[in-house]
Structures are given as C-alpha cells and as structure tokens.
NUDREN-334375 format. One record per residue: x, y, z of N, C-alpha, C, O, CB in turn; residue number from 1. Coordinates in Angstrom, 2 decimals, decimal comma, padded with zeros to 5 digits, always signed. Each point is the difference from the previous one (the first is absolute). Glycine has a CB too. Example, Ala and Ser with C-alpha at 12.3 -4.5 7.8 and 13.67 -1.06 7.14 Angstrom:
<sevexs>
+013,19|-005,69|+007,80|-000,89|+001,19|+000,00|+000,90|+001,20|+000,00|+001,04|-000,02|+000,66|-002,93|-001,15|+000,59|1 $
+001,54|+002,22|-001,97|+000,82|+001,19|+000,06|-000,77|+001,09|+000,73|+000,51|+001,11|+000,17|+000,67|-001,74|-002,32|2 $
</sevexs>
This chain:
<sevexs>
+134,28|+221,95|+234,50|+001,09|-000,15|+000,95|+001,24|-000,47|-000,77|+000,09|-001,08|-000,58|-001,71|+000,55|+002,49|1 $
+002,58|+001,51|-001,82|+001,64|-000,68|-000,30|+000,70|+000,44|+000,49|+000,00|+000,89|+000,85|-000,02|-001,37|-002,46|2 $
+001,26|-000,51|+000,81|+001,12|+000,23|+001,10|+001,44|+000,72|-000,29|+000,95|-000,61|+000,49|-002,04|-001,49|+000,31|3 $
+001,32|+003,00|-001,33|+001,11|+000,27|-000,72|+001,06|+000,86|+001,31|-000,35|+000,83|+000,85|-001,23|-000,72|-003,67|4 $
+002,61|-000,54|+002,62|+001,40|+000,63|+001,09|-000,49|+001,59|+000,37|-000,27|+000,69|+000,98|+002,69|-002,16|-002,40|5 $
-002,33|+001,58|-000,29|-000,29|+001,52|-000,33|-001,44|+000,52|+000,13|-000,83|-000,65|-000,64|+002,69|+000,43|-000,93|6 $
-002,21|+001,06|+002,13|-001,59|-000,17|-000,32|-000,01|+001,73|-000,75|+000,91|+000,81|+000,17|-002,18|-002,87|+002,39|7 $
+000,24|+002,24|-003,24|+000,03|+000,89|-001,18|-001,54|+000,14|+000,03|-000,71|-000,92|+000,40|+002,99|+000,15|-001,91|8 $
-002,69|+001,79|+001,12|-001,15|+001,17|-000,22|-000,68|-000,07|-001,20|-001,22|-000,10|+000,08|+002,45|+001,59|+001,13|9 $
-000,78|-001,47|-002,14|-000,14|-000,56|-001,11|+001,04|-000,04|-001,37|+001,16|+000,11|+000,38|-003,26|+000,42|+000,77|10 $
+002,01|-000,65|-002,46|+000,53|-000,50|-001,16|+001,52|+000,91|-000,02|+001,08|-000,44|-000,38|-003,73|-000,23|-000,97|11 $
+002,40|+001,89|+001,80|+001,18|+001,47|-000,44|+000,90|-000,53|+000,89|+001,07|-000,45|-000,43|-002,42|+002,94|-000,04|12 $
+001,03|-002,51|+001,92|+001,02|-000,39|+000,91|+000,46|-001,25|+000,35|+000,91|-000,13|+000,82|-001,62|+001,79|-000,20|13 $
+000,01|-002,91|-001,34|+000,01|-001,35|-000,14|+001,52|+000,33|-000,92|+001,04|-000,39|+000,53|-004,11|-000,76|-000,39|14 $
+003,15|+001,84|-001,48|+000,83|+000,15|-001,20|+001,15|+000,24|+000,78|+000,95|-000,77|+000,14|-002,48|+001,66|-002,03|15 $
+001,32|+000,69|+002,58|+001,37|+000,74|+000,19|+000,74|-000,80|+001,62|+000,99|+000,41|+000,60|-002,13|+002,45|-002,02|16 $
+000,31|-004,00|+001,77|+001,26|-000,87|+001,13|+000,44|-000,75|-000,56|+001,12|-000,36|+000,38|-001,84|+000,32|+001,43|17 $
+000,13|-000,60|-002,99|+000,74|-001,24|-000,81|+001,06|+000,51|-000,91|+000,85|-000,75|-000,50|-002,97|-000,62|+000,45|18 $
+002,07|+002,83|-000,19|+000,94|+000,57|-000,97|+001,03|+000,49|+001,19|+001,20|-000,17|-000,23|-002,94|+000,99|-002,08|19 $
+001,47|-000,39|+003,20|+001,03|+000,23|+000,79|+000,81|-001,27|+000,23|+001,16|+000,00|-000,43|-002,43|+001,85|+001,41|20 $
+000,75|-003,08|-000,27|+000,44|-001,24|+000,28|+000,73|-000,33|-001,16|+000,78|-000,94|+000,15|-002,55|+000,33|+001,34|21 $
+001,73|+001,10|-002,52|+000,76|-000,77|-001,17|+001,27|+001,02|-000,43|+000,90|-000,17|-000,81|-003,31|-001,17|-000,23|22 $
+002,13|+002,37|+001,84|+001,25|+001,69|+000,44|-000,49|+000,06|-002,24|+000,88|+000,18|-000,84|+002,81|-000,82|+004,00|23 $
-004,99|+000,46|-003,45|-000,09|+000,62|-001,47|-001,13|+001,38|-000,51|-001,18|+000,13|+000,31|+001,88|-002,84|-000,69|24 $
+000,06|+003,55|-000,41|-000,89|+001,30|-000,29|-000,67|-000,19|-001,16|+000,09|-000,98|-000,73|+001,35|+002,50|+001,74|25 $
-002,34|-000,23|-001,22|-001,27|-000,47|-000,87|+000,67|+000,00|-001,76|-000,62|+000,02|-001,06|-001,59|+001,36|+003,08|26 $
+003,09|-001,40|-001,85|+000,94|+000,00|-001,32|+000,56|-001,42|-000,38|-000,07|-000,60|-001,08|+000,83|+003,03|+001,69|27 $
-000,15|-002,81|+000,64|+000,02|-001,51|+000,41|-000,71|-001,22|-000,50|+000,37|-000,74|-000,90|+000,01|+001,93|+002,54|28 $
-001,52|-001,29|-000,86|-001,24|-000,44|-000,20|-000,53|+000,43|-001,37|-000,28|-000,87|-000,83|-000,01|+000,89|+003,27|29 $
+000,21|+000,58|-002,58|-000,71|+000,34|-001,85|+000,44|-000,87|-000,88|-000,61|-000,79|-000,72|+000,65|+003,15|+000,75|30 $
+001,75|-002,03|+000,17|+000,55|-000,89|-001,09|-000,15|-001,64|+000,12|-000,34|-000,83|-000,84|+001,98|+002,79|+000,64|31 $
-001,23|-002,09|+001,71|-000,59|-001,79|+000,19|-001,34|-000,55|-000,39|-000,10|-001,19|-000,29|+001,37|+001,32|+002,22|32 $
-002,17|+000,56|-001,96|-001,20|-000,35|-000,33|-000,69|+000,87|-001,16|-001,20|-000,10|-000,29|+001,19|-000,76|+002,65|33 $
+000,92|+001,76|-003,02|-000,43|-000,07|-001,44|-001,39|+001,07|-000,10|-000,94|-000,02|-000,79|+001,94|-002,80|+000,45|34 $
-000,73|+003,60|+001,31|-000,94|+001,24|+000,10|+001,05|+001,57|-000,07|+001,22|+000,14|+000,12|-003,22|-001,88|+001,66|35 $
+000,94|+002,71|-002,04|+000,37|+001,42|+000,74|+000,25|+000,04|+001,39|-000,54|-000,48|+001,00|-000,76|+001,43|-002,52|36 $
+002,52|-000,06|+001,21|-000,13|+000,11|+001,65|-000,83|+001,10|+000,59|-000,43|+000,22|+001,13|+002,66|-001,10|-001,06|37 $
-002,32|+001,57|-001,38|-001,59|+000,99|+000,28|-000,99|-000,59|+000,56|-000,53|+000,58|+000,95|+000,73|+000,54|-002,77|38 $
-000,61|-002,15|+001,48|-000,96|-001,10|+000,41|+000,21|-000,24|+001,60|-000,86|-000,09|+000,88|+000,95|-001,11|-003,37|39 $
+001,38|+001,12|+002,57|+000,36|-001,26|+001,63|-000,53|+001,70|+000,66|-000,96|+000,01|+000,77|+004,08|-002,71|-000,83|40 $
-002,69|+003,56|-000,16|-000,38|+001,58|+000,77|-001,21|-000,04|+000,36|-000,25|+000,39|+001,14|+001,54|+001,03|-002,37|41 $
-002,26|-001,84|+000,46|-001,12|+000,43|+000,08|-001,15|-001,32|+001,05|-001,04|-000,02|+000,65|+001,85|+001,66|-003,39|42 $
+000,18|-002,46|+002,32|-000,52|-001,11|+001,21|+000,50|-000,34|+001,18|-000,45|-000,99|+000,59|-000,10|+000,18|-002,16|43 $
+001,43|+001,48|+002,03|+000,78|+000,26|+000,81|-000,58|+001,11|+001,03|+000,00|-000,16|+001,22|+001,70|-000,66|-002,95|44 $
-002,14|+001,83|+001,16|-001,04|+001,14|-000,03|-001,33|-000,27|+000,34|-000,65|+000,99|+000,35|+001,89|-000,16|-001,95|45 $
-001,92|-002,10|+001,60|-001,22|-000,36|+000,26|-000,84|+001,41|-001,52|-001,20|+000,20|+000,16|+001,70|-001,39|+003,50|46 $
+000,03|+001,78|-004,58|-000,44|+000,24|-001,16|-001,05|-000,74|-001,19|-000,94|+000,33|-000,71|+002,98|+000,54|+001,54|47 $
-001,25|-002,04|-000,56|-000,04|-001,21|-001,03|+000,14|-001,20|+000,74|+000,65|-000,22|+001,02|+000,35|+001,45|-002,87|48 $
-002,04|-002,27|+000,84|+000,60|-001,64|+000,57|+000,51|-000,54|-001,59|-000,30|+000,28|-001,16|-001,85|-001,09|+003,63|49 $
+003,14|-000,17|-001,74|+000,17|-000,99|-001,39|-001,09|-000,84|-000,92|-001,09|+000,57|-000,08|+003,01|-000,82|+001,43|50 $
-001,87|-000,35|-001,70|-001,47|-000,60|-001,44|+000,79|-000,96|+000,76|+000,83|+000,00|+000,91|-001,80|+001,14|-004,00|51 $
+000,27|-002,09|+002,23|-000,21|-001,09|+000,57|+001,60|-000,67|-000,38|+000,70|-000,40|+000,94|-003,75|+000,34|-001,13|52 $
+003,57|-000,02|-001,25|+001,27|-000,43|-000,37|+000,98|+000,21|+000,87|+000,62|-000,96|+000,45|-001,23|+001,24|-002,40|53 $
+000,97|+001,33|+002,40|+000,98|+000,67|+000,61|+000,19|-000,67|+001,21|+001,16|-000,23|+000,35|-001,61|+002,27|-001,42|54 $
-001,10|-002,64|+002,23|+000,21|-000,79|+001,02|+000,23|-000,99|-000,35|+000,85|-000,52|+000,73|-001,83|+001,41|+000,41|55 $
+000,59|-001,65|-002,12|+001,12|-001,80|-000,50|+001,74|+000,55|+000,26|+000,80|-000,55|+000,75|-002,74|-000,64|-003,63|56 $
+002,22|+002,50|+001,99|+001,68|+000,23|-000,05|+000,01|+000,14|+001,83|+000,31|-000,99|+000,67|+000,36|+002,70|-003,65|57 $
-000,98|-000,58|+003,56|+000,34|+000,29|+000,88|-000,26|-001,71|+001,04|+000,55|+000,08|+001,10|-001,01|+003,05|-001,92|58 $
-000,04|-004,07|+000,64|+000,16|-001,00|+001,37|+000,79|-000,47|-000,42|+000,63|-000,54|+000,90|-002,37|+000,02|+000,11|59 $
+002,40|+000,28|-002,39|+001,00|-000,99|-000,43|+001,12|+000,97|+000,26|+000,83|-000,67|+000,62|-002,08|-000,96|-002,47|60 $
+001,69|+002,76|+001,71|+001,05|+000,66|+000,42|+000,07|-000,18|+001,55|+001,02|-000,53|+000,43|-001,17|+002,12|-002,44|61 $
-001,00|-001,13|+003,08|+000,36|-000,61|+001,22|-000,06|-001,05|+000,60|+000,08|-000,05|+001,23|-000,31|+001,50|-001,23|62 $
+000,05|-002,52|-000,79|-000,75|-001,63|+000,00|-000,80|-000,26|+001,23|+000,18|-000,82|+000,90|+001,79|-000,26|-002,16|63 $
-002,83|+001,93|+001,07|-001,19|-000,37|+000,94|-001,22|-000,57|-001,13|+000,08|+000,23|-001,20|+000,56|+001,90|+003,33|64 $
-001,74|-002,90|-001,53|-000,75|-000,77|-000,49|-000,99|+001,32|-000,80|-000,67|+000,82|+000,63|+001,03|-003,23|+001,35|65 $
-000,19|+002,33|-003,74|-001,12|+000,90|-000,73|-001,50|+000,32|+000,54|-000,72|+000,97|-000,24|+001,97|-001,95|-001,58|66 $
-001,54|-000,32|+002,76|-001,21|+000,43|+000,05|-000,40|+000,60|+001,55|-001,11|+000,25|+000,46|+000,66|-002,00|-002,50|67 $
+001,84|+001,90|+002,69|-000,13|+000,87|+001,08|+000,03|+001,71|-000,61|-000,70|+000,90|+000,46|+001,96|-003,01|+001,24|68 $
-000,41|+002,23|-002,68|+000,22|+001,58|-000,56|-001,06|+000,60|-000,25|-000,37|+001,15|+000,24|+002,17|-001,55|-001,24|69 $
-002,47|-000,75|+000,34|-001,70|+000,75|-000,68|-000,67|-000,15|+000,78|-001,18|+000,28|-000,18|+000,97|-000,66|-001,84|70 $
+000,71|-000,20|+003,37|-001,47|+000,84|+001,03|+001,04|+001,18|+000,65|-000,68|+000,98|+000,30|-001,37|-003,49|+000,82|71 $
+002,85|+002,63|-000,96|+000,66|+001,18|+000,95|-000,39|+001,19|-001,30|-000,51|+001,09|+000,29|+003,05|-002,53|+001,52|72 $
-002,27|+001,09|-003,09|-000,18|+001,15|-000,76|-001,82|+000,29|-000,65|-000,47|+000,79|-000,82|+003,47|-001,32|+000,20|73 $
-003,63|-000,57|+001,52|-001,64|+000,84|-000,15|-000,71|-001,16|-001,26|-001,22|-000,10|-000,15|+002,10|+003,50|+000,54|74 $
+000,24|-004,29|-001,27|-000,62|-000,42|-000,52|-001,21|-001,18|+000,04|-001,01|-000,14|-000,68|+002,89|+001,35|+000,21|75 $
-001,36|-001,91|+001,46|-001,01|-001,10|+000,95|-000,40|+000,20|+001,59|+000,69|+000,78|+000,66|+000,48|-002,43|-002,20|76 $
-001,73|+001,30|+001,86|-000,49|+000,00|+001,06|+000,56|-001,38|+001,26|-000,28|-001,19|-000,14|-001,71|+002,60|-001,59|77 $
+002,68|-000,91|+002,71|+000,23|-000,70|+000,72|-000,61|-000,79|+000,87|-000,90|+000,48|+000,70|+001,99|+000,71|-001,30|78 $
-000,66|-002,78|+000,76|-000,90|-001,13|+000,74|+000,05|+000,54|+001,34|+000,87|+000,76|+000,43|-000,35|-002,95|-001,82|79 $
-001,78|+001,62|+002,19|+000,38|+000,27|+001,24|+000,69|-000,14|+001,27|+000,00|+000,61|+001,07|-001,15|-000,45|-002,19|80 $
+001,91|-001,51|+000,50|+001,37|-000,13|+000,68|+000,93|-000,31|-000,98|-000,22|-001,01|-000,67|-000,62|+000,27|+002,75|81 $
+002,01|+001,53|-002,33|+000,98|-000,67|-000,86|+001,41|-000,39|+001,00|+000,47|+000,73|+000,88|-001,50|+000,76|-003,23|82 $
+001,52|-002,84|+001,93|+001,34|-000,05|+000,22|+001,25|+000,60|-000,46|+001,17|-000,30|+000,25|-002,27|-001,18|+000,09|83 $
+000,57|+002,45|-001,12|+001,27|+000,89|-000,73|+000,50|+000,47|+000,70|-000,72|+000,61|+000,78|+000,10|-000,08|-002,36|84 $
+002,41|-000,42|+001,89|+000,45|+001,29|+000,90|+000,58|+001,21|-000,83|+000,97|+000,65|+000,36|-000,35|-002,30|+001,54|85 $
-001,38|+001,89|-003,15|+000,40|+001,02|-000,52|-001,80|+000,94|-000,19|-000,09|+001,02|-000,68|+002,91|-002,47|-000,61|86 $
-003,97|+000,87|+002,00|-000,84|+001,13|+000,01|-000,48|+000,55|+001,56|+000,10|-000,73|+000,99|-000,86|-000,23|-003,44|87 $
+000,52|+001,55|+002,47|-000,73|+001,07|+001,37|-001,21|+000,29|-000,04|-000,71|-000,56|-000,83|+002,41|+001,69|+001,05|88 $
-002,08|-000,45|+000,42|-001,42|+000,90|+000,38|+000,40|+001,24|-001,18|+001,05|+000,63|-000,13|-001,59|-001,15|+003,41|89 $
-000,81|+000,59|-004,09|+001,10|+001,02|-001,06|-000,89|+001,21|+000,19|+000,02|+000,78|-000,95|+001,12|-002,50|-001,26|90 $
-001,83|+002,01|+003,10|-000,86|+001,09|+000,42|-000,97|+000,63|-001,19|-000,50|-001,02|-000,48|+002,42|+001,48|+002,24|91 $
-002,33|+000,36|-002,29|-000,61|+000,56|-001,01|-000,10|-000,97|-000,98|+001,04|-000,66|-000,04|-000,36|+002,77|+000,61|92 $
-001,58|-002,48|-001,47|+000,31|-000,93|-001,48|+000,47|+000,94|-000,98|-000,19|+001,20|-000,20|-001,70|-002,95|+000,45|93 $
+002,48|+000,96|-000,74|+001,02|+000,76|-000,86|-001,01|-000,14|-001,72|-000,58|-001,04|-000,31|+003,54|+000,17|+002,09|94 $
-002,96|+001,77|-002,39|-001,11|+000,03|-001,44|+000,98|-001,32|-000,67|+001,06|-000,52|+000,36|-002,08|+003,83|-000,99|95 $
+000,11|-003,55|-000,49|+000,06|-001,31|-000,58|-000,10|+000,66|-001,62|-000,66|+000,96|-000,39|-000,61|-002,83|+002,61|96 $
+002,12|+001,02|-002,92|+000,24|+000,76|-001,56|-001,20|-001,20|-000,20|-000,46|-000,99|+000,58|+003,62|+002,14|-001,53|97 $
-003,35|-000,20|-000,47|-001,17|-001,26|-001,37|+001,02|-000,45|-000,40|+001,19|+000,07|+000,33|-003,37|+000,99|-001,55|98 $
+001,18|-001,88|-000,11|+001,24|-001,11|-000,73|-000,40|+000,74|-001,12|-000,66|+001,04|-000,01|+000,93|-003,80|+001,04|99 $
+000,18|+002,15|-001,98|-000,31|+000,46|-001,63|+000,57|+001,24|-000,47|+001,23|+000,08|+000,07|-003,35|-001,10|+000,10|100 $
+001,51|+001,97|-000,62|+000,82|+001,27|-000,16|+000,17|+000,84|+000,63|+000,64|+001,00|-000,36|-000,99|-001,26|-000,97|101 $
-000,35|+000,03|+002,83|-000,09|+001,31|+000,76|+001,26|-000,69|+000,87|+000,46|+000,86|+000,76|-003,42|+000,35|-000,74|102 $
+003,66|-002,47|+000,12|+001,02|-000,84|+000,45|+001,66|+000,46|-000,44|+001,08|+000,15|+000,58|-003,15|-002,02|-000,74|103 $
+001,27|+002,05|-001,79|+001,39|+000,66|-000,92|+000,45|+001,53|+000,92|+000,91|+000,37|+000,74|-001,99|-001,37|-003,74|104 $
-000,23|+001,59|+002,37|+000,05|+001,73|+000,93|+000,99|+000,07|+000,82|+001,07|+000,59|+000,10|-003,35|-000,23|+000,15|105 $
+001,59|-001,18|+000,38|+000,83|-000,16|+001,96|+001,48|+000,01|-000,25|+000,61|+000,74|+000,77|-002,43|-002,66|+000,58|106 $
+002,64|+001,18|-002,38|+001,40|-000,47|-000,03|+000,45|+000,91|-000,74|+001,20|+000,26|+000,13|-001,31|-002,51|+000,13|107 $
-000,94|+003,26|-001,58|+000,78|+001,16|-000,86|+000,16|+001,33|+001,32|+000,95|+000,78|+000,12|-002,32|-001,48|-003,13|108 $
+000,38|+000,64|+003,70|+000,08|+000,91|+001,16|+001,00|-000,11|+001,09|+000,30|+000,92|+000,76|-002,44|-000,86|-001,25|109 $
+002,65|-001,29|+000,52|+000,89|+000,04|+001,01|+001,53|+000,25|-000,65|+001,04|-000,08|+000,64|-002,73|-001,53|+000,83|110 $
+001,58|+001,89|-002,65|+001,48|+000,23|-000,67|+000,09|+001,36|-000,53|+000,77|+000,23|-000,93|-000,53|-002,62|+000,21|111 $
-001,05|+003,41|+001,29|-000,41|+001,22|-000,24|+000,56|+000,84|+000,95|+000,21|-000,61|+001,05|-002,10|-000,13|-002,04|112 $
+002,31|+002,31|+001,02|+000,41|+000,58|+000,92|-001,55|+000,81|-000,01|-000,92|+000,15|-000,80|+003,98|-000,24|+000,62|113 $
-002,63|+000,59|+001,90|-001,05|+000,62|+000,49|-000,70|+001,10|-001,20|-001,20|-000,04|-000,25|+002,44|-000,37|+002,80|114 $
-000,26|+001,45|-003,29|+000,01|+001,00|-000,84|-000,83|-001,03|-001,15|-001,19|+000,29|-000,10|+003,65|+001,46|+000,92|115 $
-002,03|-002,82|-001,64|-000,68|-000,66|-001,07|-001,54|-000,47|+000,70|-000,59|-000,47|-000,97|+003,13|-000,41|-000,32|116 $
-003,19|+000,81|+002,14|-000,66|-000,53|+000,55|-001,02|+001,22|+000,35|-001,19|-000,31|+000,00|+002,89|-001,67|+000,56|117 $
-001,50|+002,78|-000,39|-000,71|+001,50|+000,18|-000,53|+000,24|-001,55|-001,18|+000,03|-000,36|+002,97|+001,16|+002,48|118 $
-000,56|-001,03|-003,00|-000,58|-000,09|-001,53|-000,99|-000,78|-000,92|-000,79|+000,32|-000,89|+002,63|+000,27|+001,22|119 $
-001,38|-001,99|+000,40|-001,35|-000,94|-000,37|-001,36|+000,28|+000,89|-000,94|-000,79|-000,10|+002,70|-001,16|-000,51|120 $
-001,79|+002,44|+000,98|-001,26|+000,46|+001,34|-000,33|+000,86|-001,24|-000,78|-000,42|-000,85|+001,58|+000,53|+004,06|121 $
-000,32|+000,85|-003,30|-000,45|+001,35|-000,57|-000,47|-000,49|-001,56|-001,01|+000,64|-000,28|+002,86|+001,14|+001,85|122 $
-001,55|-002,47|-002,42|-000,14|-000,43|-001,14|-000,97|-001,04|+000,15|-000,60|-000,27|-001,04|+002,75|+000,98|+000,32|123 $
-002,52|-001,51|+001,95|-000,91|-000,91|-000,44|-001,56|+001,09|+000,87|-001,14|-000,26|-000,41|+003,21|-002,79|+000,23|124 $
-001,94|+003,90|+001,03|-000,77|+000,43|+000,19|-000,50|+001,15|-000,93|-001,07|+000,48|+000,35|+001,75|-001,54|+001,58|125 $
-000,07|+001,62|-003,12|-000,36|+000,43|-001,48|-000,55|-000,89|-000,92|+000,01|+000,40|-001,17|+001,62|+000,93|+001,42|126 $
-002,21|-002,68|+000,01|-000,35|-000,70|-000,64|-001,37|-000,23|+000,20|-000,92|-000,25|-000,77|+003,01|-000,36|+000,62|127 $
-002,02|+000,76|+001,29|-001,49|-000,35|+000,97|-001,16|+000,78|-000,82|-001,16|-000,04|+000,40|+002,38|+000,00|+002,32|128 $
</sevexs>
C-alpha cells in the first residue's frame, strides 16, 4: 500500500511523469545524471532498467529517497506499508539486475544503441 499524488504502473511511466514534471528530455536527463540518453530511451521505453548506480543518480537528480528508486526500479522489494509519497502500487515486478559483472554488462548495455546491441547478440551468440 502507497501513497503517491501520482500513481504510476510501473518504472517507464514512473520516469516519463517525473521527466515531464521537471518539463526535461531524454537528452536532458542524460547529461544531469551522466548517462546516454540512448539509455534514458530505452528506460523510458520499459526496454531497459537502470543498474543499480544510475537509480542512486536518478533519486538525487529528483531528490526522492534512493531507496524508494530501487524499489520503483525492481531493485528491492517493497515493505508492506510505506510512508513514501513517491511509491505506488507498481503492478507487474519489474526484473532485478545481478551485481558483479553481469551488473557492469547492464551499464555497457545501457550506453549502446539498439543497432550496437543486435551486433553484440550476434557475436556473442558465435561464441557459444
């Protein structure tokens, strides 16, 4: 159970009201927080989620509490009552990144265009 003004579906459309509310585009946001904005596309997109770092940047850019982001973005699991008014009912669970290198992956992948990302598919599945 929460309580947020806004209530949101999950992580993609959680992103694109807070980016609206801030009137900022995924070019915007990239540069404030030190990502692709290929990246903000793709999470924006429900494509992609952020790693775990990208949600530290992203609550401190909208100064909401870090450890509300990493449950809206799948990384923790939400209590069963929070006083936060920045989480909701987030419907579906949202996937959860590893740590270690499959964590790195996650952050070289999110600075990748769709086209570079097809190529690494194709090259790591020639490996197999």
């Amino acid at each position: 159970m929460y309580n947020e003004t806004v209530e949101t579906e999950n992580f993609p459309t959680w992103l694109r009201i807070k980016m609206a509310e801030r009137n900022i585009n995924n070019v915007g946001l990239a540069a404030a927080i030190d990502t692709s904005h290929v990246a903000i596309g793709h999470w924006t997109r429900g494509e992609r989620f952020p790693n775990y770092g990208n949600c530290i940047k992203l609550a401190r850019y909208f100064h909401i509490p870090e450890e509300d982001i990493l449950i809206i973005a799948g990384h923790r699991q939400p209590h069963l009552i929070s006083d936060s008014p920045y989480l909701t009912d987030l419907g579906e669970p949202q996937p959860t990144y590893a740590t270690g290198p499959r964590a790195h992956l996650d952050t070289l992948l999110d600075q990748l265009t769709d086209d570079q990302v097809e190529s690494l598919i194709t090259f790591l599945e020639a490996l197999r």
